[in-house]
N, C-alpha and C positions, 0 to 999 in steps of 0.2 A: 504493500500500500504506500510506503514509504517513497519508494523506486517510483511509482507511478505520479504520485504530486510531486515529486522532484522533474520529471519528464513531462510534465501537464505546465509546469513554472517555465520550465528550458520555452518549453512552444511558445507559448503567451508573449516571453521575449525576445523570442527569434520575430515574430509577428509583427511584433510594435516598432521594431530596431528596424525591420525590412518596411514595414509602409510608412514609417516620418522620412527615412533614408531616402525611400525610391520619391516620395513626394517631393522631397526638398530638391531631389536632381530632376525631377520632371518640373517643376516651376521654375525651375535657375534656364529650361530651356525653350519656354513658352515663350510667344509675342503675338499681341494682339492681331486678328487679320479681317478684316473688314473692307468690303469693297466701299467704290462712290457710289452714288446715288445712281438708280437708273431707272430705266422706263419700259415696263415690260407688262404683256396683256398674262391674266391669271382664271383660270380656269378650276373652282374647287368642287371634289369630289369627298365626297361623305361615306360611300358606300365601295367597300371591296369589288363586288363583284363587278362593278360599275367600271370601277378604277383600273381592273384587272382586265377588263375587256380591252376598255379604250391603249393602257397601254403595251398590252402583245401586238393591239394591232399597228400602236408605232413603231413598235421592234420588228415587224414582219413588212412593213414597208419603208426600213432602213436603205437608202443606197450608197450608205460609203462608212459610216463609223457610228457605233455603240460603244458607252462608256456608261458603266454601272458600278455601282456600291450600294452595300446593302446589309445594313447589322446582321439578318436573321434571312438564312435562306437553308428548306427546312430536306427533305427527303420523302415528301407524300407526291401528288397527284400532282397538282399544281406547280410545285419546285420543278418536279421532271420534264411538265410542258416548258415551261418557262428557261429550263436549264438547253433543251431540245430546239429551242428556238435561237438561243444564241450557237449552240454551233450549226444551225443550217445558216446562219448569214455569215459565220465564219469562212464555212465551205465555199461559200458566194464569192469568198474573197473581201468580204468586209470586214476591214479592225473593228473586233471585238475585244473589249480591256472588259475582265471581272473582278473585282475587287473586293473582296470578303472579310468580316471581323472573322478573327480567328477562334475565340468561344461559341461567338453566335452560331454560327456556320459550322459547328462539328458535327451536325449530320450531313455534311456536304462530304459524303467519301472519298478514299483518295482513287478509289476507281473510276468515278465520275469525274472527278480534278484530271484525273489520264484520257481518259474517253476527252474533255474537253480542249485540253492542250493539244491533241492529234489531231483533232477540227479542226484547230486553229486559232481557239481561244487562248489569248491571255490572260493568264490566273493568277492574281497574286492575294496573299493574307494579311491584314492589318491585322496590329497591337498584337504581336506574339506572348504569348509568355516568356520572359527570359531574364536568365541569370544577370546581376547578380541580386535584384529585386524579383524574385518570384510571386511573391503573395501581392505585392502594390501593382506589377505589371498583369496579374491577371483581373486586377480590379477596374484599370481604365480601358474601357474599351470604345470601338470608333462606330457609334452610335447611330452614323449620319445615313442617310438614306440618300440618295444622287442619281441622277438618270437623263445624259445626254444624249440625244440620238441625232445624227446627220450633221450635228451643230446646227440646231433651230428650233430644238423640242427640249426641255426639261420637263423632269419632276422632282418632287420633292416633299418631303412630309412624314407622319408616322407607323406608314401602311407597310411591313416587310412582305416577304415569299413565303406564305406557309400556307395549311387550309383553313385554321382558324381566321385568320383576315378575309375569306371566301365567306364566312357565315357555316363553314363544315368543321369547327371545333367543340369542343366541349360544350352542351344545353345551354349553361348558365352564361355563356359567355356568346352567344348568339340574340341577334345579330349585334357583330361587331361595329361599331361607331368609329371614326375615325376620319382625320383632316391631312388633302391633299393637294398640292397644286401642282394644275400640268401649266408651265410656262412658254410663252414666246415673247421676244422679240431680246434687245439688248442685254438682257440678267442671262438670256444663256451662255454669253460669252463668257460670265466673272464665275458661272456654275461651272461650267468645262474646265475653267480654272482652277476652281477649289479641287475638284475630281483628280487634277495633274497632279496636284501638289501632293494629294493625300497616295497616289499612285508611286509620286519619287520617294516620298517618305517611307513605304514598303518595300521598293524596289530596288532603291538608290540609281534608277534608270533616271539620266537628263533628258528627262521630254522638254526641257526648256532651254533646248540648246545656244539660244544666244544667252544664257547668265554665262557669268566669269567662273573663272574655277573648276576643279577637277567633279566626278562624281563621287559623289559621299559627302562635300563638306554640307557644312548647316546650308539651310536653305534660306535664300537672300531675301527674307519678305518686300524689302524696298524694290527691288530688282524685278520681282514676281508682278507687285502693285503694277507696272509701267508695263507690261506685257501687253498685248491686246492680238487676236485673234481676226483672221481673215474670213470670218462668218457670214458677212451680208444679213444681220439680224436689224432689223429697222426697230426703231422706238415703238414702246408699248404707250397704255395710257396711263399703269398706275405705276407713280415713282415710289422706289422700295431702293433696300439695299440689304446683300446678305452679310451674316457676319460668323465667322465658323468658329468657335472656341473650344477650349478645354483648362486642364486644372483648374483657376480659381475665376475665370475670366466670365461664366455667364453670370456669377453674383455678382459684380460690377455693373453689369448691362440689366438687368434687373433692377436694380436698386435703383440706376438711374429713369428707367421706364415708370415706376411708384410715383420718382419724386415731379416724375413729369405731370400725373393726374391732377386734373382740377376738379371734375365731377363725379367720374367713375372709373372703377375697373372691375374687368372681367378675364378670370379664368380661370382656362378648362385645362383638366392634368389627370392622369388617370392615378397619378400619385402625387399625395399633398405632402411633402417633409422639407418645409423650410429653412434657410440656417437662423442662425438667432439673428444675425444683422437684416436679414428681407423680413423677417417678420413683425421686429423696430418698424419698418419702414412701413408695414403693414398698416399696424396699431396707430403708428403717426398719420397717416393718408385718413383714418377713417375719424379720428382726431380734428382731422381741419376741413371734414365733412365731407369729402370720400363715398361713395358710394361703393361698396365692395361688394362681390357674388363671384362667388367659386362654383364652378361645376366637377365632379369627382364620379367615380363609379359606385353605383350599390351595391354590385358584388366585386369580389378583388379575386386577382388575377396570379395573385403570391400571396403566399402567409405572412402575415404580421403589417403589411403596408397600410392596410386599414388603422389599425389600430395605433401605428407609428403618427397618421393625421390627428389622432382626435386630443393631443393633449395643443394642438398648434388651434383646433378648431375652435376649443372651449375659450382660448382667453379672444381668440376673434368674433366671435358670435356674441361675449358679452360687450363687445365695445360695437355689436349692431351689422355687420359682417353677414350677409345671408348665404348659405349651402344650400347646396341643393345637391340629391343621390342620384345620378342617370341609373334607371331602371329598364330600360327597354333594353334588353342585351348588357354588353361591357362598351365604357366609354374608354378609350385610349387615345381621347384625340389630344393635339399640347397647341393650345392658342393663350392668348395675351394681348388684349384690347384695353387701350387708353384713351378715354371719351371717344371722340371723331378721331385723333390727332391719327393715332398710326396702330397698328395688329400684328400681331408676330404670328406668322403659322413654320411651325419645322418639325425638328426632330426632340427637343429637350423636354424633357420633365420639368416640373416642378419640384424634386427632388434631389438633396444632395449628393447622389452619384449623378447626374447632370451637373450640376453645379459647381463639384471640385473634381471629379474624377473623369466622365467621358469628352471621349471627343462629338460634339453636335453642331450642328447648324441650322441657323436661323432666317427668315426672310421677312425683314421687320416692311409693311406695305404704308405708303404715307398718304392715303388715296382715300378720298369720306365713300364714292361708291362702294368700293371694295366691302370697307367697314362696315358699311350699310347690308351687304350681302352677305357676311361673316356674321353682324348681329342677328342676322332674320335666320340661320341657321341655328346657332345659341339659342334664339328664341323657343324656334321646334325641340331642339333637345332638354329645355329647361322641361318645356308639357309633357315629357315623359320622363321628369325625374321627379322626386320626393324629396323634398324640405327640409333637414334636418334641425332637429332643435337642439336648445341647449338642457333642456330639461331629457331629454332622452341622454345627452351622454354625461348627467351629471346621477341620474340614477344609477345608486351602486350596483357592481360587478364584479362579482370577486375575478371570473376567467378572463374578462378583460380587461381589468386591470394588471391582472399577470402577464396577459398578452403586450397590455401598454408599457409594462415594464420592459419586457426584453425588445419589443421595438425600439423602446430610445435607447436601450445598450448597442441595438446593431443600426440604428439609422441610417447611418453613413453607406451598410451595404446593402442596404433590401432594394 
């Protein structure tokens, strides 16, 4: 017994030593990247199967290049079409780039990884696991969802490859809810961009061959910024700009998005675990009269993540904060709407593995149409959610408060 709390103490501190270590070297190596402003038409999609239509069929009417990334690309029905479609246009002779997280994607075999490289596909993995940080580098992972096709088509948002995002997973978690945009006009060029960069970052392949310097060193962001693409992409109507983070960078962008409010905010997250600073910011906003409303799922998708929300919900809700529980299926959509001014639709949580750990991307839109079409969707989702009070989560619980306990011990990872 003795041997064994000696060997449970060793872990704990190998643990803590390996994720302060790997963070402090993974922030020494962060830089902000953020495009300009630009003007590009936006197309949202709410519904998988929708979403899943429309874009096989811009991948089967690719005529020259496909460029994808994708956290979660799974081993069912849909993966296999979808996986089957990029090596027929490989065979075509079309560059195809796949770019895959390396956890998410571990039902992506490596017989299918072979079958795809013989097509013609190029396969590469982001955020490996690897020495000398094992436990911190399995923890950030590249979150972002990406999809250039011909140079003139983007997507982007929180929809991955699997059959749950079809409405063919698990009862409780049908139909899945979720926010997407298919893009055209000048944002595809900065989109193609972000996709290089996070490409050489895996590869240490120079797809940007006019930068200076050998392959392998750091990647020039200044140098990257001035890049621009021979796409023929004409201006959209609504001005946006994306902005692609990691470690500690989306709480920054955040925090500024609060302090921007003057009447209201709105948002949706299929998981609520704020850090202690956004949620100051919170309490502050709703303080100088703020209009707050969060949307979340009724049912959850992990264990504990429910539970990890309600001790952040209780001190919001008494300062006047309104929840609400989407009930029609699972919500997993991640918006961010500030009055008219501007709407974020991407990839990030409201969670702090978005916030200090993954890599994500954002498409903040500055556009009141847009907004206006973002709100009337919220709206419909709010009529099939359920209200939450504060008197439901202030009646005692013994299992969820045990639950609520060990959520805030592991916050950081759920």
């Amino acid at each position: 017994m003795k041997v064994l709390g000696i060997c449970i103490f060793l872990i704990m501190i190998w643990l803590i030593l390996d994720f302060s270590l790997g963070r402090k070297q993974h922030l020494s190596r962060v830089s902000k990247r953020e495009t300009p402003f630009l003007h590009s038409n936006f197309e949202i999609f709410t519904n998988g199967k929708e979403l899943i239509h429309d874009y096989f069929n811009s991948l089967r009417q690719a005529k020259k290049q496909i460029h994808v990334l994708f956290y979660i690309v799974k081993n069912d029905a849909i993966s296999k079409e979808f996986l089957t479609i990029l090596k027929e246009k490989a065979l075509e002779g079309i560059e195809v780039r796949l770019l895959l997280d390396r956890l998410g994607c571990l039902k992506v075999k490596q017989a299918v990884v072979k079958e795809l490289r013989q097509a013609g596909v190029q396969v590469a993995f982001s955020a490996p696991v690897k020495l000398p940080f094992l436990f911190y580098s399995a923890q950030v992972r590249n979150h972002r969802k990406i999809s250039v096709i011909d140079e003139n088509i983007g997507y982007l948002g929180g929809f991955n490859i699997g059959k749950e995002y079809i409405d063919a997973g698990p009862p409780k978690l049908r139909p899945w809810r979720d926010y997407h945009v298919k893009i055209s006009g000048e944002g595809v060029n900065e989109l193609q961009k972000e996709f290089l960069l996070d490409w050489q970052h895996a590869t240490s392949e120079d797809v940007f061959l006019s930068w200076p310097g050998p392959v392998g060193m750091a990647v020039n962001w200044e140098a990257a910024a001035e890049l621009t693409f021979p796409l023929g992409c004409r201006m959209g109507a609504s001005r946006h700009q994306f902005i692609a983070t990691e470690a500690n960078q989306l709480e920054k962008q955040f925090i500024e998005l609060i302090r921007m409010a003057e009447k209201e905010i709105i948002i949706g997250t299929p998981y609520f675990i704020p850090s202690r600073e956004i949620l100051d910011e919170l309490l502050a906003a709703l303080k100088r009269g703020v209009r707050l409303l969060v949307v979340v799922p009724y049912y959850a998708d992990h264990p504990l993540v429910q539970e990890a929300s309600y001790r952040f919900f209780r001190r919001l809700l008494r300062e006047g904060a309104v929840v609400y529980q989407y009930k029609n299926g699972f919500y997993h959509a991640k918006t961010f709407v500030v009055d008219d001014k501007v709407c974020d639709v991407g990839t990030a949580n409201f969670d702090k593995r978005s916030l200090y750990l993954n890599k994500e991307i954002n498409c903040y839109i500055y556009d009141s149409v847009f907004i206006t079409r973002l709100k009337a969707v919220l709206e419909k989702d709010i009529q099939d959610s359920e209200r939450l009070s504060l008197e439901t989560l202030e009646k005692p619980n013994l299992l969820r408060t045990v639950k609520e306990a060990t959520a805030y011990c592991l916050s950081y990872f759920l």
